[in-house]
NUTOR-232961 format. One record per residue (C-alpha): x, y, z; residue in three letters. Coordinates in pm, whole numbers, plus 50000, padded with zeros to 5 digits. Example, Ala and Ser with C-alpha at 12.3 -4.5 7.8 and 13.67 -1.06 7.14 Angstrom:
residues 2
512304955050780Ala;513674989450714Ser;
***
This chain:
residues 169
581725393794567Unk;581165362394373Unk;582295365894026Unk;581235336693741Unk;582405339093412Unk;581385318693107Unk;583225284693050Unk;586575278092909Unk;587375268892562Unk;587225231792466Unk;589805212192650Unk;592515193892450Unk;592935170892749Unk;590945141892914Unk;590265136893272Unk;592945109093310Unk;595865134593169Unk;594345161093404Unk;594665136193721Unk;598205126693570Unk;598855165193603Unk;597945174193906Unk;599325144994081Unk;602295166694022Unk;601405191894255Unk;602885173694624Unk;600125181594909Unk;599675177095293Unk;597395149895417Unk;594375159295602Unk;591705135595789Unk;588345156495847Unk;586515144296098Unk;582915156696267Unk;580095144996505Unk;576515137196401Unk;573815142296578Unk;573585108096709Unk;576975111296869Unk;578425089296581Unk;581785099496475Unk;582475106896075Unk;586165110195919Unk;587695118195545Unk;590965119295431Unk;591835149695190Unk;594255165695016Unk;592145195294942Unk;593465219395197Unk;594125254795193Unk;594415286495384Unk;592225313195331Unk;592335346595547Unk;594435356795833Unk;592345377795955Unk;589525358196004Unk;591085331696018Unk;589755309995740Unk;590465276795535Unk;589215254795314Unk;588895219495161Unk;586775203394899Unk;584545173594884Unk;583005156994605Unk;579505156594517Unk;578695122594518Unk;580355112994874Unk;578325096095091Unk;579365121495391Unk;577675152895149Unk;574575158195374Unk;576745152295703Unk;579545175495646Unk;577175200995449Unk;574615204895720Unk;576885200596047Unk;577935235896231Unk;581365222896319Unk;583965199996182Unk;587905192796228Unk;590855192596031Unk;593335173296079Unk;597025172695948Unk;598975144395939Unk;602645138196058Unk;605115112795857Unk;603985085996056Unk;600535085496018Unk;599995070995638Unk;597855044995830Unk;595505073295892Unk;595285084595568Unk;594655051795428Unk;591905039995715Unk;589705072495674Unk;590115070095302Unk;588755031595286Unk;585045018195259Unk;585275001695622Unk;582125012095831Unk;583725023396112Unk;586525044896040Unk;587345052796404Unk;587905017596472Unk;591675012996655Unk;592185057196587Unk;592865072496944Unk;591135111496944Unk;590205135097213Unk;587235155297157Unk;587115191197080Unk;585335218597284Unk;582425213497031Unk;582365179297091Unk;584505171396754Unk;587315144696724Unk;591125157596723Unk;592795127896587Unk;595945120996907Unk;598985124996752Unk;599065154196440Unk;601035178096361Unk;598325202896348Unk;594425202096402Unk;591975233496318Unk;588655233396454Unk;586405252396234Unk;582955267396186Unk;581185258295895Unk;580985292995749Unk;580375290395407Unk;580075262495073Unk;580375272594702Unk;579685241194444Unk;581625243094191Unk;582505214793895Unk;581855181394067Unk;583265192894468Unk;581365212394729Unk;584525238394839Unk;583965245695243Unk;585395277095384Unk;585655273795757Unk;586195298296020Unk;588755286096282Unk;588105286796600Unk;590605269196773Unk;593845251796657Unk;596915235196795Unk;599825224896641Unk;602685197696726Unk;605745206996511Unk;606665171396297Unk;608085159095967Unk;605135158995750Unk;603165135395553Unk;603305144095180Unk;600755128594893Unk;602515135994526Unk;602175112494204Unk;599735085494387Unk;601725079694660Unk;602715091095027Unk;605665106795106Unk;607865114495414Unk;609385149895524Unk;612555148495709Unk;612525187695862Unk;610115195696119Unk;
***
């Protein structure tokens, strides 16, 4: 069931005060990665991660509409999410840059699928691409896991424009 309902009241706010606001909100790092057709490798860093469903096992994450890796990421059956540990703010900052490659120096195994687990995270979710809803100015993915591993760590935190470092594992 997919449920719209008209739009809000005029906003008080602009979009600067709403970043401001939700920079508030501390989240784990995430570098999606996938495969093209060509064998070339594509990666993302985002913030925009959530579980879904238990039962399937589902997640999500968000992508603008105006990124360059749309029609990849949109189109492709299979992707990989990635969570960062504490030490890998390097990651975060290489697959969130403008360099061409974006695998460059990154050590990764490949999936069952063929998709690249970055070595080294605390967590990594191989998903279908099950479903996309647009909404606002992001595409939200839901994927369907269908594999995941995990490697207990201190995490890698982004809150108020900056990264930050989890002691507990």
């Amino acid at each position: 069931m997919h449920t719209r309902y008209p739009r809000a009241d005029t906003r008080q706010f602009d979009t600067g005060h709403f970043r401001q606001a939700l920079s508030q909100f501390a989240t784990g790092v995430t570098v999606i990665t996938t495969r093209l057709a060509d064998g070339s490798l594509l990666g993302l860093t985002a913030s925009s991660f959530n579980s879904v469903s238990l039962d399937p096992p589902l997640v999500l994450w968000s992508l603008g509409t105006r990124a360059n890796s749309l029609p990849v990421f949109t189109g492709n059956s299979h992707y990989v999410i990635n969570i960062l540990g504490a030490e890998q703010a390097h990651l975060a900052q290489q697959f969130a840059s403008k360099v061409e490659d974006r695998f460059a120096g990154v050590n990764y195994t490949l999936s069952r699928t063929g998709q690249p687990v970055l070595e080294g995270v605390s967590a990594w979710f191989e998903c279908h691409n099950r479903s996309q809803y647009p909404e606002g100015d992001h595409i939200i993915f839901v994927g369907e896991v269908e594999h995941c591993e995990v490697q207990p760590q201190p995490a890698l935190v982004f809150h108020n424009g900056r990264f930050i470092k989890t002691d507990a594992v």
